[in-house]
C-alpha positions, 0 to 999 in steps of 0.5 A, a space after each residue: 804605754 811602752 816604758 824604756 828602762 836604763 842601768 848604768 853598767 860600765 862592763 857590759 858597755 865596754 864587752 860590748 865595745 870589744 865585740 862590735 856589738 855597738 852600732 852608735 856611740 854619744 857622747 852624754 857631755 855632748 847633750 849635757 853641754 848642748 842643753 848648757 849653752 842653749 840655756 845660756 843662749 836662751 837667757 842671753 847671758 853671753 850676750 849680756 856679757 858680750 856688751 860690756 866685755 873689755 874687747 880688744 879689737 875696733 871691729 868684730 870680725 867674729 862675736 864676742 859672744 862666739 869667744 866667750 861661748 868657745 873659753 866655756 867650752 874650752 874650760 868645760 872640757 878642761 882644756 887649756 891651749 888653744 890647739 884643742 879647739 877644733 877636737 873640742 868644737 867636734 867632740 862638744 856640745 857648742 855646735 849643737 846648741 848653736 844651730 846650722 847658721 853657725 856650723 852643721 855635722 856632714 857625713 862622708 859618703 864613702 868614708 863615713 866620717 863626721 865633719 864640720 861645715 862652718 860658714 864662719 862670721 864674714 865673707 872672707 872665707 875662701 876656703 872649706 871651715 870646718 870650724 866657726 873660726 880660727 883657734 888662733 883667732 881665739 888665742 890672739 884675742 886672749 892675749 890683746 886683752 887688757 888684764 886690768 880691765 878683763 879683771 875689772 870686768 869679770 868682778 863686776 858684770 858676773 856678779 851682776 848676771 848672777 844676781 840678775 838670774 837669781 843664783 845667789 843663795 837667800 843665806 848669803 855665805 861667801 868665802 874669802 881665799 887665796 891660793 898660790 897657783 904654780 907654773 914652770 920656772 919661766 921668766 916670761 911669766 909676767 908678774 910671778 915670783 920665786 918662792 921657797 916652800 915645804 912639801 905641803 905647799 906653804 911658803 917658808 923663810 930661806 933665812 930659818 932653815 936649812 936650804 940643802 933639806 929636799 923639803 924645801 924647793 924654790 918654786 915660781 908662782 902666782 897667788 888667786 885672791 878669791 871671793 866665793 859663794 856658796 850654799 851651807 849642803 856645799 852643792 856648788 861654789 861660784 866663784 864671784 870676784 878674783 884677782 890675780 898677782 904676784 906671789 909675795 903679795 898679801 892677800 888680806 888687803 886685795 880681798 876686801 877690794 873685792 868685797 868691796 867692789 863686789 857690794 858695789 856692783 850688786 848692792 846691799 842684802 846678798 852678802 850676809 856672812 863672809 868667811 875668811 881665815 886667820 891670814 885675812 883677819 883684819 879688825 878694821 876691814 870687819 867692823 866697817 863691813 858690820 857696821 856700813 852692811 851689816 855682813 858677819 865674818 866668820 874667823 877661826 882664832 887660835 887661843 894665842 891670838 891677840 883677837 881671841 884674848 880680846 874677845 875672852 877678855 870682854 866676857 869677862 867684864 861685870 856687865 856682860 851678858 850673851 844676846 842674841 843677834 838680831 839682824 837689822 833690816 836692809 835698807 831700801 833702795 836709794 836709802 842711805 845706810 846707818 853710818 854705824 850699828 849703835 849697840 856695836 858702838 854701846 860695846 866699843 864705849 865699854 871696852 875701851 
């Protein structure tokens, strides 16, 4: 038995490099992506995702699946123009797991040098590809979609390959947040607004301190409502729901549309605790969630905070007691769900 063993030695690797003594390089993140995109292409899941995606174009020149498989590659890669694609389609792993019938890598045979042969997806070619297709094609597709439904479209088909690949974890920890998402001082930007922020990147009045201070910089940007799911050791975060908006929006309501509509698309029993902080708090929005699904939602509270005095409040009545929580069991499918939990609503009654 031959056994062939491998040690991670980044300087030998690179005297090496130096003093020629390296016959043939790969890229690891080429066969990585390569396994990724077979992966993907074996379970059908750009495929899947490819009938229902909001296209903005009455006849297929080239797959959606082929755009949808290119936008992984590109963000895999993190690239964000569209210029990159051909180094990317190279460089990566896509061609690989796609086969000849898509693209094949020649050699010159006096230069040496490694090229793309793509017969590309119809007859109108005239031309030598040395890419599947045009990376304006991929830019122009980009921009013809309609945002709404592309936002539509990913808060409901994604969750739903998730779920149909069994990536959710059995605890059901999702994660509500919303970030503020910077870009340069261009109007052009539809939707983004200007915003005065300190130097750790929160937004303060202009009316309640002092605008000559260099802490404070007027800045343009968006705000990403996100809904993310996660495991309690942190081994990946998914994120399943997104929205984005104008900076000066609040996030609280958009983040229980998304709840919402992300309930909607998978069904009851997945999402059992959610975790939001104090900027997402909203009574009304928590107490539907744990009296129509059953889901507990997790906010730190401050001592000062009306809820927190609330809650230290009801410790204190002459009745009260700890209990241990006993999660009703989900209902089955078509069962309709108790409209409310019936020691929340004994609780209710006493504090009012």
């Amino acid at each position: 038995m031959n056994l062939i063993g491998f040690e991670h030695d980044r300087g030998f690797v690179v005297e090496a490099l130096r003093q020629g003594e390296v016959d043939y390089l790969e890229n690891v993140s080429e066969a990585v992506e390569a396994d990724l995109f077979r992966h993907l292409l074996d379970r059908r899941v750009l495929a899947r995702l490819a009938e229902s995606y909001p296209t903005p174009r009455q006849k297929e020149e080239v797959p959606v699946w082929f755009y949808l498989a290119s936008q992984l590659s590109l963000r895999l890669h993190g690239v964000v123009g569209y210029n990159a694609f051909p180094y990317i389609i190279r460089s990566g792993g896509l061609i690989e797991a796609l086969g000849p019938t898509v693209g094949r890598k020649t050699v010159h045979p006096d230069t040496q040098d490694v090229t793309l042969a793509c017969p590309g997806f119809n007859d109108k070619n005239r031309y030598d590809r040395q890419t599947p297709c045009d990376q304006d094609f991929l830019r122009k597709f980009a921009r013809a979609t309609d945002v709404e439904r592309l936002e539509a479209w990913f808060n409901r088909e994604v969750p739903r390959c998730l779920r149909a690949l069994q990536l959710f974890d059995e605890e059901g920890l999702f994660v509500g947040d919303a970030s503020y998402l910077f870009v340069p001082d261009n109007e052009h930007y539809e939707r983004s607004v200007v915003m005065l922020f300190d130097e750790h990147h929160h937004p303060v009045d202009p009316k309640q301190v002092d605008l000559h201070n260099k802490r404070y910089q007027w800045r343009r940007c968006y705000k990403v409502v996100s809904l993310l799911h996660v495991n309690r050791a942190l081994d990946y975060c998914l994120v399943v729901a997104a929205r984005l908006v104008g900076g000066n929006e609040h996030e609280c309501p958009i983040l229980y549309e998304l709840v919402d509509g992300f309930l909607e698309a998978v069904g009851q029993g997945i999402m059992k605790v959610l975790i939001v902080d104090r900027g997402l708090l909203d009574g009304a929005n928590l107490g539907r969630l744990k009296t129509q699904y059953h889901i507990d939602t997790l906010v730190p509270l401050k001592t000062n905070m009306d809820a927190y005095q609330d809650v230290m409040g009801l410790t204190r009545l002459k009745d009260f007691r700890w209990e241990s929580l006993v999660r009703p069991p989900a209902p089955e499918p078509g069962e309709s769900s108790p409209s409310r939990d019936p020691v929340l609503a004994k609780r209710e009654r006493k504090r009012q």
